[in-house]
N, C-alpha and C positions, 0 to 999 in steps of 0.2 A: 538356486543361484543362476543367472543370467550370466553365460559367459562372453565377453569381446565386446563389450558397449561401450563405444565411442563416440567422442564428442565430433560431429561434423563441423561446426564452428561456422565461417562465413555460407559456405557451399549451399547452409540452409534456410540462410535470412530470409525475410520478407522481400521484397519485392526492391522497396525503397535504399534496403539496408539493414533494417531495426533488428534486433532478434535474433541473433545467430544462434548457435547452441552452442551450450559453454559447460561442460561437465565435470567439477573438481571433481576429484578421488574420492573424498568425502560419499558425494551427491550419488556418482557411479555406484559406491558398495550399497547404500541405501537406496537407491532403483531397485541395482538388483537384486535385494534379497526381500523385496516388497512386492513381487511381483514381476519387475519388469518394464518395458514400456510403455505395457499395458496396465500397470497396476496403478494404485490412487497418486503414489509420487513418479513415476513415471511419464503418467500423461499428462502432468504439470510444465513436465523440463523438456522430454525427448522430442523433437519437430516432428510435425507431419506434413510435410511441403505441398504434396501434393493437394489435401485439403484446405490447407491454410492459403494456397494460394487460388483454389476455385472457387472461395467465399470474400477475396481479398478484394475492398474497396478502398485506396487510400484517401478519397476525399471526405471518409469519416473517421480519420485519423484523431481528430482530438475532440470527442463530444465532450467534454468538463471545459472546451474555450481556457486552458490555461494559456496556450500561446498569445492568445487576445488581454490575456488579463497580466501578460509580464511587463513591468513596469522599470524593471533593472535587470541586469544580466542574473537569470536562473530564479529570481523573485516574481512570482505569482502571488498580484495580492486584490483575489475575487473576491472576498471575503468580508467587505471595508467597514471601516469604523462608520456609525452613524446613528440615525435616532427613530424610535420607531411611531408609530400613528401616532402614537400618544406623549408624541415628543421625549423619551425615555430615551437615554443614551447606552447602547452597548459597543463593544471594546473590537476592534480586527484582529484579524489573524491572516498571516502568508506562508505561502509553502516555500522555503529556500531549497531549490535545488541545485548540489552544488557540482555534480556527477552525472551522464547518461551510463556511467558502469555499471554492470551487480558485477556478483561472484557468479550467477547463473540468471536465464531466463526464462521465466516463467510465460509461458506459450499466450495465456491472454490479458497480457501486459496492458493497463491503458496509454503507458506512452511507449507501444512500441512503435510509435512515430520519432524516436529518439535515441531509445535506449541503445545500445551493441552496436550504434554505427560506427566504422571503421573510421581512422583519425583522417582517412587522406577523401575519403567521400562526404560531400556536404548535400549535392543535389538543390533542390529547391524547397527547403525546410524554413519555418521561419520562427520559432524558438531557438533563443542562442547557444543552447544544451544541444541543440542540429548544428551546428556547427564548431561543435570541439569539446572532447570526452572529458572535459575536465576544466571549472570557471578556472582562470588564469588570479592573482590573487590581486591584480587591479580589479578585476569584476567582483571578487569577493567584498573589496573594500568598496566599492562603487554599491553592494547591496547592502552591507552593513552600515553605510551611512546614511540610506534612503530607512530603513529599519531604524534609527535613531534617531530621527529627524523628523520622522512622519504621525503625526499626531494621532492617539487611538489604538495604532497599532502596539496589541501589548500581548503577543501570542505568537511565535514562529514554529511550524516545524519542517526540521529539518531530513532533507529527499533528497531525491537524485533519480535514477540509478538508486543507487545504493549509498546512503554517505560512509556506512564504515569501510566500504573499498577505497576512499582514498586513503594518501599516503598520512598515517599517524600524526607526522610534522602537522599537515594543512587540516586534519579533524582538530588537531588539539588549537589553534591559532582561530578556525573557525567558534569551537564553542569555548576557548578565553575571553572573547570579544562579546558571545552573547552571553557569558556567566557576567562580564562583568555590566553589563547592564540591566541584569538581572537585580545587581546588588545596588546596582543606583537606580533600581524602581521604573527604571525605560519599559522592560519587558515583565510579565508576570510567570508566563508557561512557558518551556521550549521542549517541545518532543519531537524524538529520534523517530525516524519512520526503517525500519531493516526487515531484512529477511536475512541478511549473515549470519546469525544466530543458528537460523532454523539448517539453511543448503549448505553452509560452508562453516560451522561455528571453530574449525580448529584453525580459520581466518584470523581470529581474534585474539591478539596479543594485549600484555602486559600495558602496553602503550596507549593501545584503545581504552583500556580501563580508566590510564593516568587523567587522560584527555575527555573524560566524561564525567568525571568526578568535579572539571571544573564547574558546571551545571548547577542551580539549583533545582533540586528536587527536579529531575530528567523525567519527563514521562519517556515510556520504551515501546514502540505502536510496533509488536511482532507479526509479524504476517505468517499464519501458521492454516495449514485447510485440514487436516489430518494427522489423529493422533501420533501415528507411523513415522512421522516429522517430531514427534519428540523424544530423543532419545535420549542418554544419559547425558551425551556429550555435550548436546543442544541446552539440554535443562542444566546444567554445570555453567553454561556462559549466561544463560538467565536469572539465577539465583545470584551471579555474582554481579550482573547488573541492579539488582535488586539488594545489596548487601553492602556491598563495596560501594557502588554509588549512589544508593540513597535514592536509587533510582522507584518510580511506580511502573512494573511492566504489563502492559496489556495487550489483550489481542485482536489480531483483524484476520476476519476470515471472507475467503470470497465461496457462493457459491455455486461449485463448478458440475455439472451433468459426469455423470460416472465416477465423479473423486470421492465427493460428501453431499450430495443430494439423498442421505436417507435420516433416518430419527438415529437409529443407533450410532451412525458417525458422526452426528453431532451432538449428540447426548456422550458422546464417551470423549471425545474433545474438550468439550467447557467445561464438564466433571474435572477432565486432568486438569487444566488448566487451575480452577480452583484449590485443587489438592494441593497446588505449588504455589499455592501464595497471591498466585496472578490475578487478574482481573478480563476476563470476557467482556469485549466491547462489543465492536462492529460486526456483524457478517453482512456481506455486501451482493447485493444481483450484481454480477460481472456486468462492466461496461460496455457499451454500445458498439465494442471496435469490431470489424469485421472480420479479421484472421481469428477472432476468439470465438466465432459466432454457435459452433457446433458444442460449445461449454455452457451456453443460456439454459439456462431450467425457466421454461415458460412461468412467467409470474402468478399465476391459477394456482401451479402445481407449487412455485415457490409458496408461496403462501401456505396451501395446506399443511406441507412440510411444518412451516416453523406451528402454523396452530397446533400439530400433534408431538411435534418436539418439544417447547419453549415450560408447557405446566408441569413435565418431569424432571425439568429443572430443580434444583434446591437454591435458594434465594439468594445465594452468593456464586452462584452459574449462573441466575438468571437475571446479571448483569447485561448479559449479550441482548443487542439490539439489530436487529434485520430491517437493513436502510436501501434505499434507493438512491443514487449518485446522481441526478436525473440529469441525462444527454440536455445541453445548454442551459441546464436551470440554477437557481444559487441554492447550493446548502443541502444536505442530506435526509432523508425524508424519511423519519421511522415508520417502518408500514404496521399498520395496529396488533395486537395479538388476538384481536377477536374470542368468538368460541362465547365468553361472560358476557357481552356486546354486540350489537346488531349492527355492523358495520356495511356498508352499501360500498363494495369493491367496487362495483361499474361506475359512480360518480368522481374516480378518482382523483386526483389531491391536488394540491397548491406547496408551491416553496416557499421558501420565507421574502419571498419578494411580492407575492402574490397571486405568479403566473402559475394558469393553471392545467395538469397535464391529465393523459387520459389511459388510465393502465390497462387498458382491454382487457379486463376480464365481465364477465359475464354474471348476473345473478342467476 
């Protein structure tokens, strides 16, 4: 047990703003009895300022160009309807973000260009989540009628910050509006994107439940890196997102050098995962941001990792797919499992737009 761990809060932000440290109770007893802030959930949440700000470059604040690609207040929509070589039409999808809050923050955040800025500092930000911790619910309607209006688009999910940190009233108003276009065939998928679940799941009240049950069939995008993160209490608010609301829950992992960079923590992750019903989706190379920079597991050694983890998998683990976010590219890039396959790493890959990137690794 790690005794006196406190949250610093603003004192330790980034540079801009972004990021302060934010430690429920919750968060705190599960640091400490995991280690510490050095242990796999600790060096998630707990700041390291002085590192973070020796590697800090804020003009590669936002490699994924969502601020480029917001269209209405907190709507990013990179993603667009249209048709491909072969004249074949497939469907969009946008990211609504409706929130820069979580419950806590997770140190290599890709918008911590946004997220924990203080309501009365704006700076020189240009996404409109940079300027005020929470869409006002003219900008909500201002997204919801570009979403309804906009041909093709038939997939939102919904981000922030965090969306289950706002106020119950503006979650449930938020997903009435996209249930009910759901039911008039506007929209086909809408998935929650959280982490409350995992850092703060005694967050989550009666209310949140009411207000997500408006949904059809909710997907639930958990962001979980380490088994140590699923505890009774956590898996308690999953299972009844999964029950209660009809919901599909799955997982996104990111990964991080020293958390889950080995076979065993990620073979004992997607295992639980599966044990509880859930579904293993993403695990992600951390994004390109530079306060996160000392979390990069060079892509080589990524790579190995998943070829010696991903075949002890059992076939309903090995759901999870190991993607690349690619800094200004479209669309996420599953990197091969190799190993049955002769795959040539050094000519690295193309996104579904065409462009083609070069993943430095070496045969």
């Amino acid at each position: 047990m790690v005794e006196n761990l406190k949250a610093r809060g603003t004192g330790v932000m980034l540079p801009h703003g972004g990021l302060p440290e934010v430690l429920p109770p919750y968060l705190v007893k599960l640091i400490s009895e995991t280690g510490g802030p050095e242990g796999p959930i600790g060096l998630q949440f707990v700041a390291r300022p002085t590192l973070e700000l020796s590697q800090y470059d804020y003009k590669e604040s936002d490699p994924l160009l969502e601020d480029f690609n917001e269209v209405s207040p907190g709507l990013v929509y990179k993603y667009r309807a249209g048709k491909d070589s072969e004249g074949h039409s497939y469907a969009g999808r946008a990211l609504f973000t409706i929130t820069r809050n979580c419950a806590a923050y997770c140190r290599y955040c890709t918008r911590g260009r946004e997220v924990g800025i203080p309501a009365n500092q704006q700076g020189e930000l240009s996404g409109t989540l940079s300027h005020t911790p929470h869409l006002s619910k003219e900008q909500i309607d201002q997204s919801l009628e570009f979403i309804r209006n906009e041909y093709g688009l038939n997939e939102v999910i919904l981000s922030g910050g965090d969306p289950l940190t706002v106020r119950p009233e503006v979650l449930s108003y938020v997903t009435e509006k996209l249930g009910e276009m759901q039911r008039e065939g506007k929209l086909s998928i809408v998935r929650i994107g959280t982490r409350v679940p995992i850092h703060n799941p005694l967050l989550i009240k009666e209310a949140h439940f009411e207000a997500l049950k408006k949904l059809r069939n909710p997907r639930f995008m958990i962001h979980a890196n380490h088994i140590l993160e699923l505890t009774p209490e956590a898996l308690s608010v999953l299972q009844r997102l999964r029950k209660d609301c009809n919901g599909v829950v799955m997982s996104q992992t990111v990964l991080l050098k020293g958390v889950n960079d080995n076979v065993e923590v990620l073979y004992n992750l997607f295992t639980k995962w599966a044990e509880e019903g859930f579904i293993p989706y993403y695990v992600f190379q951390n994004d390109a941001v530079s306060w996160a920079k000392h979390f990069t597991v060079p892509i080589q050694d990524a790579i190995s990792l998943w070829q010696k983890m991903r075949p002890r998998l059992s076939g309903v683990a090995a759901t999870a797919r190991f993607v690349i976010d690619v800094e200004s590219g479209y669309g996420k890039v599953a990197v091969p499992e190799a190993g049955a396959w002769n795959i040539i790493f050094s000519d690295g890959f193309r996104d579904f737009k065409g462009t083609r990137f070069d993943l430095g690794v070496a045969e």
